[in-house]
FIDREN-173721 format. One line per field, with one value per atom (N, C-alpha, C): residue number from 1; atom name; x negated, y, z negated. Coordinates in nm, 4 decimals. Each point is the difference from the previous one (the first is absolute). Last residue first. Example, Ala and Ser with C-alpha at 12.3 -4.5 7.8 and 13.67 -1.06 7.14 Angstrom:
BEGIN
num = 2,2,2,1,1,1
atomo = N,CA,C,N,CA,C
px = -1.2850,-0.0820,0.0770,-0.0290,0.0890,-0.0900
py = -0.2250,0.1190,0.1090,-0.5720,0.1190,0.1200
pz = -0.7080,-0.0060,-0.0730,0.0070,0.0000,0.0000
***
This chain:
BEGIN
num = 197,197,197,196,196,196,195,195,195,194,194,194,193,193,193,192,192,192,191,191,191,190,190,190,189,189,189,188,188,188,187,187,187,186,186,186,185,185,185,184,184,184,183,183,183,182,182,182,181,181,181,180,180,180,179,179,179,178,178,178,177,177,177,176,176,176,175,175,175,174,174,174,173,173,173,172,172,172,171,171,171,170,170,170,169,169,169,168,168,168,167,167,167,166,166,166,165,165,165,164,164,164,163,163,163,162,162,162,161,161,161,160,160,160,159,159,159,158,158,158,157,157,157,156,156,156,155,155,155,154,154,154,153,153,153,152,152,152,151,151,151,150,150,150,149,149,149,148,148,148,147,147,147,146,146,146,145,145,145,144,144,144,143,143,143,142,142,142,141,141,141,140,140,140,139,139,139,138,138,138,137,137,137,136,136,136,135,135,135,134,134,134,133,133,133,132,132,132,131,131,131,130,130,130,129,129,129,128,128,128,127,127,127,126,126,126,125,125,125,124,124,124,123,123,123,122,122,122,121,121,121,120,120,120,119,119,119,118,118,118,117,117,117,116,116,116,115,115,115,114,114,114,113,113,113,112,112,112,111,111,111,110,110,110,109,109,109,108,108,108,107,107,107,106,106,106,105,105,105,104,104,104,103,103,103,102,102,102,101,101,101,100,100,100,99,99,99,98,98,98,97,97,97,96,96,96,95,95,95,94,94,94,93,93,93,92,92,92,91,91,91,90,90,90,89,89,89,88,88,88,87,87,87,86,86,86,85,85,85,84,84,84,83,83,83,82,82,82,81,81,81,80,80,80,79,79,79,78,78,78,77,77,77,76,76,76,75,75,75,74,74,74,73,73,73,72,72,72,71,71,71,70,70,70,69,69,69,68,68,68,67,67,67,66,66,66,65,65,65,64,64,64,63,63,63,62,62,62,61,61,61,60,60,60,59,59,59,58,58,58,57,57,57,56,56,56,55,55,55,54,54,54,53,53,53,52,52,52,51,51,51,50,50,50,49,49,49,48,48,48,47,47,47,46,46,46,45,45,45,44,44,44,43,43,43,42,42,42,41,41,41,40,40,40,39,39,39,38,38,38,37,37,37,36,36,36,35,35,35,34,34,34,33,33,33,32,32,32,31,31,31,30,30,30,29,29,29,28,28,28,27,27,27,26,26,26,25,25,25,24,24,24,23,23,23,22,22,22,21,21,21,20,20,20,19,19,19,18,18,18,17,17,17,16,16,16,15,15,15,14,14,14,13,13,13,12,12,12,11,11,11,10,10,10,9,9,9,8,8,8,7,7,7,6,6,6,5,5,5,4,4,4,3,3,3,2,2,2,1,1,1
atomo = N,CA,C,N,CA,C,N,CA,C,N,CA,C,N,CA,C,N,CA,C,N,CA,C,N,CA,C,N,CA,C,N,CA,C,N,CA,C,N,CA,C,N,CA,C,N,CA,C,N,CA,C,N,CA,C,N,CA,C,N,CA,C,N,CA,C,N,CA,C,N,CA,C,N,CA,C,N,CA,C,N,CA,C,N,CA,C,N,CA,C,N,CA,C,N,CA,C,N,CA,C,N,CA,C,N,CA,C,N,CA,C,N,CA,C,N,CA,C,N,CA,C,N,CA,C,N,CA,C,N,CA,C,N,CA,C,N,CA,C,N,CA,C,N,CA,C,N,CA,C,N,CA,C,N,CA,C,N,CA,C,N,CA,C,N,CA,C,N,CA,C,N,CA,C,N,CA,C,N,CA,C,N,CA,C,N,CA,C,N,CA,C,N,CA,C,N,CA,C,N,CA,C,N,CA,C,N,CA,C,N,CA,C,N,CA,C,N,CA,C,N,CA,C,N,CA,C,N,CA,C,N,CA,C,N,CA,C,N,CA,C,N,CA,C,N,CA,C,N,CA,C,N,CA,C,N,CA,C,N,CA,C,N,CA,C,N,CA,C,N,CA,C,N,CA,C,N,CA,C,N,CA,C,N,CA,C,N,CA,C,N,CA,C,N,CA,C,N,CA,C,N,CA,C,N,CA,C,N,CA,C,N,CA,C,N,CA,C,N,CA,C,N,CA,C,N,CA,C,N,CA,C,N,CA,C,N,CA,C,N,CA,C,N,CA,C,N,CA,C,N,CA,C,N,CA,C,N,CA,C,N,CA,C,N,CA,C,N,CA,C,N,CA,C,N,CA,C,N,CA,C,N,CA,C,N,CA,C,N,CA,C,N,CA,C,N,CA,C,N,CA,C,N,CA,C,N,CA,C,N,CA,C,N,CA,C,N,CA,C,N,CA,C,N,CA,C,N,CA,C,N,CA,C,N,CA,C,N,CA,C,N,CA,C,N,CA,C,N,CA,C,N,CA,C,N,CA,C,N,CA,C,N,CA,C,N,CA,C,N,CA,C,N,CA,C,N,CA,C,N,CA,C,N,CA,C,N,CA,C,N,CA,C,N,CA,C,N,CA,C,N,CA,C,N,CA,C,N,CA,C,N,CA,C,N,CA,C,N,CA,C,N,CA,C,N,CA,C,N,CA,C,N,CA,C,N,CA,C,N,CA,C,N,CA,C,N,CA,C,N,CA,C,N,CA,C,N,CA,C,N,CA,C,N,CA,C,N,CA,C,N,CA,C,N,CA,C,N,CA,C,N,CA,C,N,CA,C,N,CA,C,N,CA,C,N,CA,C,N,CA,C,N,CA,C,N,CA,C,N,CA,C,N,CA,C,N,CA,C,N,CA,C,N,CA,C,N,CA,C,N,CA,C,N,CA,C,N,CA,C,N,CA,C,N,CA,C,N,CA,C,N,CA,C,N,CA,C,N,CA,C,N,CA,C,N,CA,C,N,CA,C,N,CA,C,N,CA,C,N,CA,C,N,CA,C,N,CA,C
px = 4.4146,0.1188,-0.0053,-0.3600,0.0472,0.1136,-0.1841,-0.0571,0.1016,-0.1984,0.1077,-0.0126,-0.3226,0.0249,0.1118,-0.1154,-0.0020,-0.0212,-0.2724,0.1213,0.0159,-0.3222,-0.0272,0.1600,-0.1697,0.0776,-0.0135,-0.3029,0.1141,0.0134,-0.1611,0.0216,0.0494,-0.3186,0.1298,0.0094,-0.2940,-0.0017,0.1113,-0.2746,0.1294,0.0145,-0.3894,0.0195,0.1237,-0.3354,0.1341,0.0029,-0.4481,0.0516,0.1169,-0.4620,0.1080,0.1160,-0.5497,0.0889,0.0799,-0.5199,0.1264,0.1272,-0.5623,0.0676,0.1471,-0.4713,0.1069,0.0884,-0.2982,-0.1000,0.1000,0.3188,-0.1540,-0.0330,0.4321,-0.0910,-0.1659,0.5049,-0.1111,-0.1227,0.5652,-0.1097,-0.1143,0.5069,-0.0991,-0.0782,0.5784,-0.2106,-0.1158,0.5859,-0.1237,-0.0938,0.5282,-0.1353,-0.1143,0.5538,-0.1034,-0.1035,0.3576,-0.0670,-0.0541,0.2065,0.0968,-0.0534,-0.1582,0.0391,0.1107,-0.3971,0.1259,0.0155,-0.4060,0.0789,0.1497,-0.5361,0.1234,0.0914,-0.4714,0.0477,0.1520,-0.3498,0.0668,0.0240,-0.2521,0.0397,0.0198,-0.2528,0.0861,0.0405,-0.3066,0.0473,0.0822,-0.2871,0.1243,-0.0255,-0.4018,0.0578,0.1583,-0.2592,-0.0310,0.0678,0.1148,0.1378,-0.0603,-0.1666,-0.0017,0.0847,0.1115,-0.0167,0.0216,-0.0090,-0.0857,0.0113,0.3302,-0.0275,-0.1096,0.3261,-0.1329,-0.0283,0.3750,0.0215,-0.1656,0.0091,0.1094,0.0074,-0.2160,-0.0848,0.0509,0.2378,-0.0079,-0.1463,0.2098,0.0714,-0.0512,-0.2573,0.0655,0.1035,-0.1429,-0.0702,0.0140,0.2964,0.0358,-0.1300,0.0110,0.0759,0.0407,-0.3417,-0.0268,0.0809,0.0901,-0.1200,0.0090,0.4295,-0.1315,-0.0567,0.5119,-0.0692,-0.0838,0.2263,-0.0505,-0.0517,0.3847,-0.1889,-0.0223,0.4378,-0.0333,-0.1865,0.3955,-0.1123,-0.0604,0.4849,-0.1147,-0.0967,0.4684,-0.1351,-0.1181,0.4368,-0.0409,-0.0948,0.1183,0.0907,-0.0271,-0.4322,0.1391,0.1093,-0.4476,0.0596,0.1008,-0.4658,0.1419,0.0229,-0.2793,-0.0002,0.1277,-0.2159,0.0973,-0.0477,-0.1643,-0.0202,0.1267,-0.1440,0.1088,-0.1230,-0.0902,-0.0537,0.1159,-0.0010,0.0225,-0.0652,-0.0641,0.0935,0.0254,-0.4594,0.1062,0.0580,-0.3149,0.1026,0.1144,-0.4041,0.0911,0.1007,-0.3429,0.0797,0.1193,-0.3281,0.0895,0.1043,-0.3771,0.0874,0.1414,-0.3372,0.0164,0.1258,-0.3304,0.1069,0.0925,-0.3371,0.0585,0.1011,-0.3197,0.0961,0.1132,-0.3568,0.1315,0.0455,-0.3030,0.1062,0.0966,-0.3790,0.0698,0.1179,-0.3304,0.1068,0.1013,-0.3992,0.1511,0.0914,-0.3708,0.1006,0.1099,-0.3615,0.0935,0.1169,-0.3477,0.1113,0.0725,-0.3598,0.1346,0.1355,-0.3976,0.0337,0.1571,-0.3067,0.0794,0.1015,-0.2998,0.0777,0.1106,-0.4053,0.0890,0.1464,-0.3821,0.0861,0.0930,-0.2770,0.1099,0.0722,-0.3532,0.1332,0.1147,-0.4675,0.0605,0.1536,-0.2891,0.0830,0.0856,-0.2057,0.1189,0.0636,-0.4577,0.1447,0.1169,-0.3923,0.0304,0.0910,-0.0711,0.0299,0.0180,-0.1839,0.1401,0.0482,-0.4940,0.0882,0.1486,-0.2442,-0.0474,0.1130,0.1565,-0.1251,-0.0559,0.4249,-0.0618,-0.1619,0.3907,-0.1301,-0.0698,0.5136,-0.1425,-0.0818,0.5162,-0.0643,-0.0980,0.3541,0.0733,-0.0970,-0.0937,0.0151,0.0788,-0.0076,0.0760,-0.0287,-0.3591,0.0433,0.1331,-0.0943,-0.1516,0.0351,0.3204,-0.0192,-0.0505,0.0427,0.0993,-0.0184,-0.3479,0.0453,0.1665,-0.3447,-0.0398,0.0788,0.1963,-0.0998,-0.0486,0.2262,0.0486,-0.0599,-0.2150,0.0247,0.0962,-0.2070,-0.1119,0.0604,0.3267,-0.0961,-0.0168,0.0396,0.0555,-0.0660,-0.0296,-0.0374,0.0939,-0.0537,0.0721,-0.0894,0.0823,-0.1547,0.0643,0.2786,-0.0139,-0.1278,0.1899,-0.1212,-0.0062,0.4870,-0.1321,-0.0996,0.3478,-0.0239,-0.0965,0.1532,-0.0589,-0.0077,0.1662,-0.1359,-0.0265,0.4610,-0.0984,-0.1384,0.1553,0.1012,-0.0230,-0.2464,0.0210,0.1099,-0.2255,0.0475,0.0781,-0.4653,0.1606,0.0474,-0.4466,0.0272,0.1515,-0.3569,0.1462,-0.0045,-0.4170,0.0622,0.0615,-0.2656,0.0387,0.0527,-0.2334,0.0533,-0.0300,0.0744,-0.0474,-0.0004,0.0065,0.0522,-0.0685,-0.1269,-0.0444,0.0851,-0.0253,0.0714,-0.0080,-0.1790,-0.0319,0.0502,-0.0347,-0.0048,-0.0095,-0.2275,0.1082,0.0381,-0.2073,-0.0014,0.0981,-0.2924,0.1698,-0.0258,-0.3634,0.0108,0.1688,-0.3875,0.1126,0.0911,-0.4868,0.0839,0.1255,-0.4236,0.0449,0.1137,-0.4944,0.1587,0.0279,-0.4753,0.0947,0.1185,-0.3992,0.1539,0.0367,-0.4950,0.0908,0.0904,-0.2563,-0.0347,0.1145,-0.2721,0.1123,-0.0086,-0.4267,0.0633,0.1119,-0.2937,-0.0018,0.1640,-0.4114,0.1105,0.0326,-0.3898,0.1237,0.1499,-0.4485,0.0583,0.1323,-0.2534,0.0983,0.0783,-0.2355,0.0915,0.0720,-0.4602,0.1275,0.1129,-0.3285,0.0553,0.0866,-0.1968,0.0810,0.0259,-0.2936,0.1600,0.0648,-0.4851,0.0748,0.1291,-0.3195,0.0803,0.0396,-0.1645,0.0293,0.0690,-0.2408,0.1230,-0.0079,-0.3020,0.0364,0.0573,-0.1514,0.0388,0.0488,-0.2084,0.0958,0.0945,-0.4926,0.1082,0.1674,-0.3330,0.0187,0.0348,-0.1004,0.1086,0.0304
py = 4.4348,-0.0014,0.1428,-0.3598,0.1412,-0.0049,-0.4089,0.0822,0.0678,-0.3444,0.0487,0.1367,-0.4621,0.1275,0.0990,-0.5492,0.0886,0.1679,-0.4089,0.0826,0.0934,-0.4099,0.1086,0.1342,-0.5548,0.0601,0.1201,-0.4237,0.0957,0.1043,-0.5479,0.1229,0.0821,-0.4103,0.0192,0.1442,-0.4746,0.1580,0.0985,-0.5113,0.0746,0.1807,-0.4500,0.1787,-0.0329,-0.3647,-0.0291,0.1747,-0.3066,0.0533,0.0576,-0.3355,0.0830,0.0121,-0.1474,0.0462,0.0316,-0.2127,0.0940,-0.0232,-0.0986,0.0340,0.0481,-0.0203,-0.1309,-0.0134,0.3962,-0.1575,-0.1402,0.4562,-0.0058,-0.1460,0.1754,0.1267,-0.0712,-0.0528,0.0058,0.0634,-0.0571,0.0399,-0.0618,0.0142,-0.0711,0.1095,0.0604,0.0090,-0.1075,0.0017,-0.0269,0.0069,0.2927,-0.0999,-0.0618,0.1867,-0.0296,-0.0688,0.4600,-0.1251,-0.0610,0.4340,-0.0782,-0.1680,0.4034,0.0044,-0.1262,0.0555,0.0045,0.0114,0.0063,0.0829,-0.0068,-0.1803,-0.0456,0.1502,-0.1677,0.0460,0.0209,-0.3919,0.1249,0.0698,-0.3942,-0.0027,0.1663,-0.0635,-0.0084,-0.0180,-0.0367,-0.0457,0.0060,0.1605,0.0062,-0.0247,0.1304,-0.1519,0.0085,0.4256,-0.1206,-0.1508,0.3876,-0.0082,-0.0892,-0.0969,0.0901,-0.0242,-0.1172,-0.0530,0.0990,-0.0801,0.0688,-0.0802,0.0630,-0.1222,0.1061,0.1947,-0.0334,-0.1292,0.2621,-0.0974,-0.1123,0.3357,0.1068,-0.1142,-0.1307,0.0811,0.0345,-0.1503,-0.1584,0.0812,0.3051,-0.0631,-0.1069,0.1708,0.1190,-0.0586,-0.2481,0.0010,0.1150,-0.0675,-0.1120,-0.0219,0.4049,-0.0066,-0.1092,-0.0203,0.1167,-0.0353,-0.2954,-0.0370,0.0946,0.1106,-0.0762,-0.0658,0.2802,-0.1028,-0.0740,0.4493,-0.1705,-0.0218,0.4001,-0.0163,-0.1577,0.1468,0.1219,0.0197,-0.4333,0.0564,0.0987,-0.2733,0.0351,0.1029,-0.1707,-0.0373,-0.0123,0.2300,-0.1234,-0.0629,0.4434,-0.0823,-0.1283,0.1943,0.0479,-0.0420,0.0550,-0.0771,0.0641,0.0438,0.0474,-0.0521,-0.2961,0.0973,0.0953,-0.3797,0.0672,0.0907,-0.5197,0.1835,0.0458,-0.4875,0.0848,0.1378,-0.5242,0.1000,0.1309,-0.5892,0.1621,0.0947,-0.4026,-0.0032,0.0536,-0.0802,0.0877,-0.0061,-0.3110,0.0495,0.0807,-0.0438,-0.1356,0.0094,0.2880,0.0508,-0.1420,-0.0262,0.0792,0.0711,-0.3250,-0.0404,0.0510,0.2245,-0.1456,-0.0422,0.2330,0.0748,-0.0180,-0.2341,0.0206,0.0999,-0.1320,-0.1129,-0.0033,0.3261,-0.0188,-0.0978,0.0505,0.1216,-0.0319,-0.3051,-0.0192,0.1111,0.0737,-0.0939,-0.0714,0.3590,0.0196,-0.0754,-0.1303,0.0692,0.0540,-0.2590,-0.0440,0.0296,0.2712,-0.0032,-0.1383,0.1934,0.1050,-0.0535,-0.2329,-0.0232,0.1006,-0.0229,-0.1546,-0.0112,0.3381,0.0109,-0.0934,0.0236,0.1060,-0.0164,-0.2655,-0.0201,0.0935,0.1164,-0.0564,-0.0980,0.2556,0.1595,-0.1250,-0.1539,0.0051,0.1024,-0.1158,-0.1168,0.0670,0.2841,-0.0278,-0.1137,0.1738,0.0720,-0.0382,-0.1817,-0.0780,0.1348,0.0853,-0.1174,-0.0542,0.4046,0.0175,-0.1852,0.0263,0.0734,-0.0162,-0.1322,-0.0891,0.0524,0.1692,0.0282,-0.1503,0.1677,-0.1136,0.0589,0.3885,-0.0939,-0.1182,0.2122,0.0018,-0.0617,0.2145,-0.1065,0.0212,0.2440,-0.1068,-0.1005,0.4798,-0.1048,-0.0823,0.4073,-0.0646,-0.0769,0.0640,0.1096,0.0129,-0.4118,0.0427,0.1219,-0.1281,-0.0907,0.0569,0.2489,-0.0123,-0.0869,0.1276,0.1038,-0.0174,-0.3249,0.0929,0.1209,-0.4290,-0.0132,0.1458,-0.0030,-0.0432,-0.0208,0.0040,0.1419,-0.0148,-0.4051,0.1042,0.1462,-0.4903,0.1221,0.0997,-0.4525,0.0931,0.0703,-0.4574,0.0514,0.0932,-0.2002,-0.0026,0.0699,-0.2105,0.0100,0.0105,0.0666,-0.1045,0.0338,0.2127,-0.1197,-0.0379,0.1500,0.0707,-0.1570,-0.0092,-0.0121,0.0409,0.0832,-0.0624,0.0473,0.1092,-0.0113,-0.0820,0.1539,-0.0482,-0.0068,0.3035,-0.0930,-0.0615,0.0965,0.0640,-0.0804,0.0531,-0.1041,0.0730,0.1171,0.0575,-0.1127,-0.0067,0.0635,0.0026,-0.2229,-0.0047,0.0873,-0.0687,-0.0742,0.1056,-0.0182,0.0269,-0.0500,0.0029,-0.0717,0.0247,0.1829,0.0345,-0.1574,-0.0535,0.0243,0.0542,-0.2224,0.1829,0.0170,-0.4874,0.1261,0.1471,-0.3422,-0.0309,0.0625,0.1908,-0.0801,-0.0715,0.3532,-0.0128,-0.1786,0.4129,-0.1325,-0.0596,0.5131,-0.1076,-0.1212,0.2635,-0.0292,-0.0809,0.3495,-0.1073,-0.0190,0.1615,0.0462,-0.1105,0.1497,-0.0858,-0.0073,0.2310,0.0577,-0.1656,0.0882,-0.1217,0.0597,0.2528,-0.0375,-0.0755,0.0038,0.0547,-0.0523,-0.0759,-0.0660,0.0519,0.2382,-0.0640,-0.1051,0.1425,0.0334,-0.1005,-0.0179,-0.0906,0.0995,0.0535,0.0588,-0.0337,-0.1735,-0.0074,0.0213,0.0901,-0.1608,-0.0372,0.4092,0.0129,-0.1396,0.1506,0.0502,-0.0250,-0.1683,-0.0660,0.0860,0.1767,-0.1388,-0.0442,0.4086,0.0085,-0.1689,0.0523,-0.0137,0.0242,0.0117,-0.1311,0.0197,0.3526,-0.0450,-0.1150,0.4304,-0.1500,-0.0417,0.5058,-0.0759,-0.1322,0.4841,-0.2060,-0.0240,0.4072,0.0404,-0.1482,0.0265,0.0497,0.0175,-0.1071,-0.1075,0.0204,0.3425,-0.1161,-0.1136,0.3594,0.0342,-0.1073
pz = -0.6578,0.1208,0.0200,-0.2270,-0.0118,0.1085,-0.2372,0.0832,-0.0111,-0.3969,0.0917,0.1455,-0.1872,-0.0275,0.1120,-0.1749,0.1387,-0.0834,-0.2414,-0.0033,0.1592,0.0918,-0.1088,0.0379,-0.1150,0.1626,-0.0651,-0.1109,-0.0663,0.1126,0.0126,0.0165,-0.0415,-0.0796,-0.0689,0.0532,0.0655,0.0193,-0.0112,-0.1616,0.0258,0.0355,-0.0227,0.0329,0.0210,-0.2268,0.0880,0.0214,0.0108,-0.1102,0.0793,0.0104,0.0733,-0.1214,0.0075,-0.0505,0.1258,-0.0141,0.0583,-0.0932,0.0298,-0.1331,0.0694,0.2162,0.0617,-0.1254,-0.0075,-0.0421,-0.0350,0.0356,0.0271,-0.0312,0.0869,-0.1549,0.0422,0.2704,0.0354,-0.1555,0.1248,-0.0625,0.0029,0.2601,-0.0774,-0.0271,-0.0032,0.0289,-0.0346,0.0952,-0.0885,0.1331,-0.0659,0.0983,-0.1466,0.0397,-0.1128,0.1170,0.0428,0.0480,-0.1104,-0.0009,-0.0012,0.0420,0.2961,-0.1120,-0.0371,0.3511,-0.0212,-0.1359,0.2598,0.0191,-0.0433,-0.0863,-0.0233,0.0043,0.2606,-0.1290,-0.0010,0.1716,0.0755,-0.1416,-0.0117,0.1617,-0.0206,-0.4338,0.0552,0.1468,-0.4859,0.1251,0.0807,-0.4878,0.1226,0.1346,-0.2275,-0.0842,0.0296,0.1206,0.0694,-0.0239,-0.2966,0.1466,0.1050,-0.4999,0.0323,0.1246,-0.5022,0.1379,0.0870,-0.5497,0.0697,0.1645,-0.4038,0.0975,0.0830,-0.3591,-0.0296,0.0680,0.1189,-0.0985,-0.0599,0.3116,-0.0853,-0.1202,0.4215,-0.0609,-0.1571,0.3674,-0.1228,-0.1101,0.3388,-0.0670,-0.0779,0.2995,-0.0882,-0.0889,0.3570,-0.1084,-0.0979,0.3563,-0.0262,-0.1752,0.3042,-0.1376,-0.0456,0.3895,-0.1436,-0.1264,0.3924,-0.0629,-0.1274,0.2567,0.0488,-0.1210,0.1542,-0.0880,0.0400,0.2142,-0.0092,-0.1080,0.1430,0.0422,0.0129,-0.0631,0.0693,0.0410,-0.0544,-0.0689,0.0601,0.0560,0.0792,-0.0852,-0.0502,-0.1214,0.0631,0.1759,0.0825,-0.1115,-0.1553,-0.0157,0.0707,-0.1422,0.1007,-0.0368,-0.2757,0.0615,0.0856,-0.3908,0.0578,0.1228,-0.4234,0.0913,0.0730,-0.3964,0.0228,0.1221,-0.1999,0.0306,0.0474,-0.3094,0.0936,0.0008,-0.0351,-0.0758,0.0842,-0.1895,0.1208,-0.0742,-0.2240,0.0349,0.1744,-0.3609,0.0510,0.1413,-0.2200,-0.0952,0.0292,0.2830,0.0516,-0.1381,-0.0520,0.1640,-0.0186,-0.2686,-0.0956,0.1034,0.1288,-0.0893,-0.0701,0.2595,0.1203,-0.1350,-0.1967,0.0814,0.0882,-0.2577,-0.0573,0.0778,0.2355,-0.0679,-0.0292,0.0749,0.1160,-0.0260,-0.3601,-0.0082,0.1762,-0.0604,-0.0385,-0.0303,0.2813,0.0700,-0.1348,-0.0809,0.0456,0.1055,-0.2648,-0.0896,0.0531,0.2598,-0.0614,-0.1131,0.2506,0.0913,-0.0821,-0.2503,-0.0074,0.1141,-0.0702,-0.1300,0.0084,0.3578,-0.0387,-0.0773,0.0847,0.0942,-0.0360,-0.2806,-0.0353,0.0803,0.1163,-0.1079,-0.0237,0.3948,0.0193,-0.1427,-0.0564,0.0155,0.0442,-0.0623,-0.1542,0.0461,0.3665,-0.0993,-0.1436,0.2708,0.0438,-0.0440,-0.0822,-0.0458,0.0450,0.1388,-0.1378,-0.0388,0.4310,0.0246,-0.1608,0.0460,0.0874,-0.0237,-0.0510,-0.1087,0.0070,0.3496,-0.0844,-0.1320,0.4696,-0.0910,-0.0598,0.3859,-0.1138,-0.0035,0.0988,0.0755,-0.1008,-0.0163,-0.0549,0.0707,-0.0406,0.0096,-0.0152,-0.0499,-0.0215,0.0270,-0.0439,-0.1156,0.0171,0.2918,-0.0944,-0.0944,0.3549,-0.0836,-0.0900,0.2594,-0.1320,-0.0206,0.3282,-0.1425,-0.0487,0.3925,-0.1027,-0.1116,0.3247,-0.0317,-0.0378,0.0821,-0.0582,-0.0298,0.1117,-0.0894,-0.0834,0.4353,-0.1212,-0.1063,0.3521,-0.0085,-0.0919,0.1375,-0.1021,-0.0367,0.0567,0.1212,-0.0550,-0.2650,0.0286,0.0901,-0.3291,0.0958,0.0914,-0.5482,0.1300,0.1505,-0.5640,0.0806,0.1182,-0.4876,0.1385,0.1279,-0.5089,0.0181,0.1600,-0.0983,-0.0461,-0.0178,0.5211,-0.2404,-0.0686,0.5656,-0.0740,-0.1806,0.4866,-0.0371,-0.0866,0.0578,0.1623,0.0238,-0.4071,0.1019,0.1253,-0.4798,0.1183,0.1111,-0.5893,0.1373,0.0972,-0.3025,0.0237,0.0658,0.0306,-0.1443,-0.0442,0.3825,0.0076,-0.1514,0.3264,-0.1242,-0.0742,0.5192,-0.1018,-0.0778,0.4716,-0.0990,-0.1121,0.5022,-0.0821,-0.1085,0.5501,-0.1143,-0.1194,0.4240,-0.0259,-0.1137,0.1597,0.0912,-0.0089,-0.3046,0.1434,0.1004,-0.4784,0.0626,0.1080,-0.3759,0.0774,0.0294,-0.3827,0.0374,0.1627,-0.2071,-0.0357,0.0764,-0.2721,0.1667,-0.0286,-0.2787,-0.0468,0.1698,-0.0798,0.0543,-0.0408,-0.3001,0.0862,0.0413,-0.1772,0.0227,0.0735,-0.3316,0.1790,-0.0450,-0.2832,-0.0007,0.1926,-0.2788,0.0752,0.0107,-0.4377,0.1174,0.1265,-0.4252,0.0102,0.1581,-0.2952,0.0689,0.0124,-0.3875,0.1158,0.0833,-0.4605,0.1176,0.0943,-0.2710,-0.0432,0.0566,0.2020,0.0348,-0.1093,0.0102,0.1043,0.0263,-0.3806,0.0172,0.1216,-0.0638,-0.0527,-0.0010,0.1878,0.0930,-0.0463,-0.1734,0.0644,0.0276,-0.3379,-0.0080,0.0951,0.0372,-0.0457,-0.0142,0.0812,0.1219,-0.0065,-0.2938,-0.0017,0.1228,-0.0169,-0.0474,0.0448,-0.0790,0.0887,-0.0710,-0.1720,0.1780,0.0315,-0.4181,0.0134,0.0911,-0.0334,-0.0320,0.0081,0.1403,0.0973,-0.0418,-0.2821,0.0845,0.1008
***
């Protein structure tokens, strides 16, 4: 019975020296980066107005940062990672913002084909215009004739109150690409209707 009762005390060791405990998890506090003035510094996802181009490494006040960029996704705390994603996102950027400087080219081009562009609106007898001719229906219109130009890409001093006028617009389409284009505004006077005696 007393062989029975003992157990080998050779294999525990090796079992244990096989088994090599994990080595404790280090949490590490991902720390935003600043600059000399307390600034946040972040990297640009979006191009922003008065900030700065995608990819661009900028410095911003932390409350911006935190509680409008990084929750929109217009920006990112430079990582290691964050940082080789962005190369490969700013090809992409490249690739698409030269596709579409060539299409405003091409749009730039097909504006300067056309002549005038007429709208019709209602009028007075004076050819005083009962509303205005702006930006909207100036793009509503070249919209109609398959010219994608939005009412930002119109330029205008003022909007055109007279009827019976020809003004030229400039056009503004983007990435220093401008166009101007001629507005005849053509009034229609609306039937009197007879009155009662």
């Amino acid at each position: 019975m007393a062989k029975s009762a003992t157990k080998s005390k050779s294999s525990k060791p090796k079992a244990d020296a096989e088994r090599k405990l994990p080595a404790p998890k280090v949490r590490k506090r991902q720390q935003v980066k600043k600059d000399s003035h307390g600034n946040t510094i972040i990297v640009l996802v979006e191009d922003i107005a008065h900030v700065g181009k995608v990819g661009d490494q900028v410095a911003v006040r932390p409350g911006y940062a935190r509680n409008y960029l990084i929750p929109h996704g217009m920006a990112v705390i430079p990582t290691p990672h964050d940082l080789k994603l962005l190369e490969k996102h700013q090809v992409k950027v490249t690739k698409a913002k030269d596709a579409r400087i060539a299409d405003l080219r091409v749009l730039a081009e097909q504006l300067s084909r056309l002549t005038s562009l007429t709208i019709e609106a209602q009028a007075n007898e004076d050819h005083h215009l009962y509303g205005s001719i702006g930006p909207v229906e100036i793009s509503k219109t070249l919209k109609g004739k398959n010219l994608p130009v939005e009412p930002d890409m119109v330029k205008m001093e003022h909007h055109i109150k007279e009827a019976n006028t020809v003004t030229e617009i400039p056009l503004h389409l983007g990435y220093g690409i401008e166009g101007k284009i001629n507005v005849l505004v053509v009034g229609i006077q609306a039937a009197a209707t007879p009155t009662k005696k």
